[in-house]
C-alpha positions as CSV (number, residue, x, y, z in Angstrom):
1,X,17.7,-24.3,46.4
2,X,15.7,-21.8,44.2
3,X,12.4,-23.3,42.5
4,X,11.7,-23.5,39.2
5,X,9.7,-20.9,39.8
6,X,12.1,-18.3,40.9
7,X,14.8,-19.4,38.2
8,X,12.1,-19.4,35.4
9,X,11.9,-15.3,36.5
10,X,15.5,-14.7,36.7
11,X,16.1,-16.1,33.4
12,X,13.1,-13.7,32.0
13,X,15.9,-11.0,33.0
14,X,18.7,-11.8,30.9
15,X,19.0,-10.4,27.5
16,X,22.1,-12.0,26.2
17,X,23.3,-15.3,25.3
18,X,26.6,-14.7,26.6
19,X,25.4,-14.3,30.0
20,X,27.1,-15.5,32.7
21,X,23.6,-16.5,34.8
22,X,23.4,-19.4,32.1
23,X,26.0,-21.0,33.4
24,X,25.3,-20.8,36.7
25,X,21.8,-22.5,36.0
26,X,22.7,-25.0,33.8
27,X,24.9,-26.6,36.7
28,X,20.6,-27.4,37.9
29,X,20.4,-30.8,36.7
30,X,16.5,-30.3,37.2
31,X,14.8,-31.3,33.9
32,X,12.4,-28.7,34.5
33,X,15.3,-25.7,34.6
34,X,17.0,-27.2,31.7
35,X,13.6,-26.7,29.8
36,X,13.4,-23.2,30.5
37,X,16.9,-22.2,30.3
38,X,16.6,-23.7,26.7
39,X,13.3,-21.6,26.0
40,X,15.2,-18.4,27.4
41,X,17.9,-19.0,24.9
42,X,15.7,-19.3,21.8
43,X,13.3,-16.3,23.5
44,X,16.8,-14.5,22.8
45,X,17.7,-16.1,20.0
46,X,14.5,-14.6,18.2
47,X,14.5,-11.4,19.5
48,X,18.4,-11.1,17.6
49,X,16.8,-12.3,14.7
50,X,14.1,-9.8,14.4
51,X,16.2,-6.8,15.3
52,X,18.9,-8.2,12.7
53,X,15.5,-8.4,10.1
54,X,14.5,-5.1,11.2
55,X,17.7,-3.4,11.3
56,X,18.4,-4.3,7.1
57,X,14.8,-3.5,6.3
58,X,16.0,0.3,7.5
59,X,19.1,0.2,4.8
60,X,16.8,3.1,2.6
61,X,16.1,4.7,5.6
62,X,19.6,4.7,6.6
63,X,21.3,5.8,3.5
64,X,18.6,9.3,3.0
65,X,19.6,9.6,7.3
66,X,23.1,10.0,6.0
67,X,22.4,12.6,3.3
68,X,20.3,14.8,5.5
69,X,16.8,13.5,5.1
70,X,14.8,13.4,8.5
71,X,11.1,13.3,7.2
72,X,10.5,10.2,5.1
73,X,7.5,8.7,4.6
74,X,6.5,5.1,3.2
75,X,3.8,4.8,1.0
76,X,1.8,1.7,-0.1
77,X,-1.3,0.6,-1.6
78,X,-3.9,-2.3,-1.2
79,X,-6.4,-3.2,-3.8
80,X,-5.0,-2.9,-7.4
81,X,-6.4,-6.3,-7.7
82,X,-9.9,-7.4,-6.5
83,X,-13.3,-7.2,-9.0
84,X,-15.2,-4.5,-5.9
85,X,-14.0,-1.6,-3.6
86,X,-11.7,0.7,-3.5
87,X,-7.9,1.2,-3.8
88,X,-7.0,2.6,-0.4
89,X,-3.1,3.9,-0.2
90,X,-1.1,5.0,2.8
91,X,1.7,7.3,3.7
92,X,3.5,7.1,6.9
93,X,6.8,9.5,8.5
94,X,7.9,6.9,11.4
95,X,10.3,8.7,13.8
96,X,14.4,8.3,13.0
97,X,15.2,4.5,13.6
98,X,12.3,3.4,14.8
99,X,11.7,-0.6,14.9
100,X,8.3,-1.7,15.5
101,X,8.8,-5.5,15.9
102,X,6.5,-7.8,13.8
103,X,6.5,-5.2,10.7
104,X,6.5,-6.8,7.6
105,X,5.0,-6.3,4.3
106,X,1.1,-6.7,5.4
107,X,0.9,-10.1,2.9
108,X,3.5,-11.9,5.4
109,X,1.8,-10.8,8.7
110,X,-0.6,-13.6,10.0
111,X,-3.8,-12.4,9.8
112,X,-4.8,-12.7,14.1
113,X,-1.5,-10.1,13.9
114,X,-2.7,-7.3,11.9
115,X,-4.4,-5.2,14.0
116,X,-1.8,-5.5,16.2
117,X,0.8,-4.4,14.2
118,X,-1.3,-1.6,12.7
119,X,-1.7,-0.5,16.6
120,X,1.3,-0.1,16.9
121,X,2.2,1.7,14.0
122,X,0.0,4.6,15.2
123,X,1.4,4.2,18.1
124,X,5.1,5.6,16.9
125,X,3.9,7.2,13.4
126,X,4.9,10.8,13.5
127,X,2.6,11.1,10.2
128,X,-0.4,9.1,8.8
129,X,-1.9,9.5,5.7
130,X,-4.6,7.7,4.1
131,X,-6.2,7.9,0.4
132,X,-9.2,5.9,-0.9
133,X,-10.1,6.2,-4.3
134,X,-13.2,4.1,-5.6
135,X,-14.6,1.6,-8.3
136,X,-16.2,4.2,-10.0
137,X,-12.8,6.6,-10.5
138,X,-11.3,3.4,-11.4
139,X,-13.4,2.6,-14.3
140,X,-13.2,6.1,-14.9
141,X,-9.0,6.5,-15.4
142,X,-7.8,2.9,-14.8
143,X,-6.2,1.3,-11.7
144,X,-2.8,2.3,-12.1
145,X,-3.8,6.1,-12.3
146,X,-6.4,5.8,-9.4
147,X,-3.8,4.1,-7.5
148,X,-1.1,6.9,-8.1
149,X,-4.7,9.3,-6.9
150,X,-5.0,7.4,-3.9
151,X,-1.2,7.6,-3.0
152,X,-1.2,11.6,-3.7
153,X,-3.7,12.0,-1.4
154,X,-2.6,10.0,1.4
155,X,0.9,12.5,0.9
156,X,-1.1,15.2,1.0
157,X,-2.6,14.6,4.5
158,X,0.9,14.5,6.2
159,X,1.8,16.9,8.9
160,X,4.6,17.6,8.7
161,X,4.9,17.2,4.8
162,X,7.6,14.8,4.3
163,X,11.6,15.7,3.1
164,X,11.7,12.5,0.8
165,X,9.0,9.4,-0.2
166,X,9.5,6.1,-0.3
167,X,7.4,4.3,-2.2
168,X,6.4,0.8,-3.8
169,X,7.3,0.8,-7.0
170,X,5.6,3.8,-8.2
171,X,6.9,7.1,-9.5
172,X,4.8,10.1,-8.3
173,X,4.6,13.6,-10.0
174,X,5.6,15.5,-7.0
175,X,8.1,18.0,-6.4
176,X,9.2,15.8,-3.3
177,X,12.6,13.9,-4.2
178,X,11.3,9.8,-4.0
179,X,13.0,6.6,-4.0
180,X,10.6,4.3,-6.1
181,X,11.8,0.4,-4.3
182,X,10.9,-3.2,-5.9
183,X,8.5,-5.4,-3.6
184,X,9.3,-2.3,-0.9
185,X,6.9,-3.4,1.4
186,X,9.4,-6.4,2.2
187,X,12.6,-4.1,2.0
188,X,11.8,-1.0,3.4
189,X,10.1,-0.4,7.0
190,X,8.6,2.9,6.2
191,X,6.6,1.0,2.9
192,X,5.7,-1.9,5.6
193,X,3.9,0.5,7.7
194,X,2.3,2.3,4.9
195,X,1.2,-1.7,3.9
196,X,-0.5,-2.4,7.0
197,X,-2.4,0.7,7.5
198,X,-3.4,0.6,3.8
199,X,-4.4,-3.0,4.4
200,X,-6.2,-3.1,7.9
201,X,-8.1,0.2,6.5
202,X,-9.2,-1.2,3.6
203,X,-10.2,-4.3,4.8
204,X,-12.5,-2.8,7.5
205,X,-14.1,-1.0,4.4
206,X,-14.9,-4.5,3.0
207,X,-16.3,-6.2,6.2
208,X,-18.6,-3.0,6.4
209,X,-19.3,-3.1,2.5
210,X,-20.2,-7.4,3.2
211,X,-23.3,-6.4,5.5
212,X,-24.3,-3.6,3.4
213,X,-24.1,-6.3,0.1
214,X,-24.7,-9.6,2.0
215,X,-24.2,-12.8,-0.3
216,X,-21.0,-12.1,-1.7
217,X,-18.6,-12.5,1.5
218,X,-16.8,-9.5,1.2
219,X,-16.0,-9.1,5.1
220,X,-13.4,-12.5,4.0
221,X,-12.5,-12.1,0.2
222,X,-11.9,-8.1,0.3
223,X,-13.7,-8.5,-3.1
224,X,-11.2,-11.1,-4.7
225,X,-12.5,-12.9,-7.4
226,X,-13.0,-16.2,-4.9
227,X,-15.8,-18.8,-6.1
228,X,-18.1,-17.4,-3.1
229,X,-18.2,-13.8,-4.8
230,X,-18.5,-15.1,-8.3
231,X,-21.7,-17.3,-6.8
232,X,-22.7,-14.1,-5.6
233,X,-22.4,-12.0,-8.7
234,X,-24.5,-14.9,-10.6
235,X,-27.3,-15.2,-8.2
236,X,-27.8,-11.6,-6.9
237,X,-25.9,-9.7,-9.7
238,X,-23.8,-6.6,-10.1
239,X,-23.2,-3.9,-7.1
240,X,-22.9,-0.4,-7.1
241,X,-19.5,-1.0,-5.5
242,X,-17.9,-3.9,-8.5
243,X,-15.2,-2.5,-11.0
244,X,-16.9,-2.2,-14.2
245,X,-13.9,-2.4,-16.6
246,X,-12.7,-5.4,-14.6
247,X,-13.2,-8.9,-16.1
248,X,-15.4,-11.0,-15.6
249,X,-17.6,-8.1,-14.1
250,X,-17.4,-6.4,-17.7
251,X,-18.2,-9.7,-19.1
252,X,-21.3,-10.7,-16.7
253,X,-23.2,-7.2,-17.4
254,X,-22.4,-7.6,-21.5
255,X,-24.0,-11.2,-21.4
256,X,-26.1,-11.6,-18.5
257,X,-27.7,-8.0,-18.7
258,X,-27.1,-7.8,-14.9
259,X,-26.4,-4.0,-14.9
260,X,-29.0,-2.4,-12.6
261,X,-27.5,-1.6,-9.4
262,X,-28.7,-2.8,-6.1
């Protein structure tokens, strides 16, 4: 008789539910076997589930495949929000069909997984592009425009320059045809990768911008408006890297004076 062991690897093999090897095992009225035939299924189970998840977060992709589009990059930003940094947007060409499992919008990937998936979106990206535009270009012209900044430039680093853009509801003036998609990063794969590069790039900027401005715990709140940062901005004041024509910053330097930069 085989040992749980040896059954535990067999089962590591099969790749459909339908197999006929489950049958077979399950006649083992070991506990132990039943246990792991049971975690084989759902091991299957999930990996259906995600290639079903992936395969309809392609349907853009897909549908510019069938009209002759090969080169079509995703592009995403991170940042429009916080009261410090930049906005940082990404562009990204993926290769024809390509699945890279785990790929999400960036705000539904666990944290401990980022990197991970951002690995492994450099890992297949044909193209990677990356634009960062700062606080002060953002006082300067607003976010919306520095965002749109940001997002040119990441298109501009592509090589090859894609055939068609996909991007998160935005409207770029380029004279490359685009697909402008609501909440994209959740319904298009191309916009998730372009999410988690723009995320895992930007928050590195943060962590390195938290020991250069300690006291405000920027390496954890990416410069959100959390109550450790606001405790920051009242005992140590405004820095060189905080949005000006963001509130409450604007409002802290009219009242408080706080204006000189560290």
């Amino acid at each position: 008789m085989a040992t749980i062991k040896e059954i535990k690897e067999a089962l590591a093999k099969i790749r459909e539910l339908e197999s006929p090897l489950f049958k077979e095992f399950e006649k083992d009225s070991r506990s132990g076997v039943q246990k792991e035939i049971e975690k084989r299924k759902k091991a299957i189970q999930a990996e259906m589930d995600e290639n079903l998840r992936l395969e309809g977060m392609l349907s853009y992709e897909k549908e510019l495949y069938a009209q002759g589009f090969n080169l079509i990059a995703g592009v995403d930003e991170v940042g429009r929000g916080p009261l410090a940094g930049p906005v940082v947007a990404a562009a990204v060409i993926l290769p024809k069909n390509c699945k890279i499992k785990g790929l999400n919008d960036s705000k539904q990937i666990p944290k401990k997984k980022h990197r991970e998936v951002f690995q492994a979106v450099k890992d297949n990206a044909l193209a990677i592009g990356i634009g960062i535009m700062d606080n002060h270009i953002i006082d300067q012209i607003n976010i919306y425009e520095a965002t749109k900044l940001a997002m040119k430039e990441a298109i501009s680093q592509l090589e090859p320059q894609p055939e068609h853009l996909l991007i998160d509801a935005m409207k770029l003036d380029l004279p490359i045809s685009q697909t402008s998609i609501i909440k994209g990063d959740a319904n298009s794969l191309s916009i998730a990768a372009a999410s988690i590069v723009a995320k895992v790039t930007r928050d590195d900027l943060m962590v390195a911008y938290g020991q250069q401005f300690p006291g405000y715990d920027f390496e954890h709140n990416a410069g959100y408006g959390t109550a450790k940062h606001l405790e920051g901005i009242k005992q140590y004041g405004i820095t060189s890297i905080h949005r000006r024509s963001f509130e409450p910053i604007k409002s802290f330097i009219s009242e408080e004076g706080k204006s000189d930069l560290l």
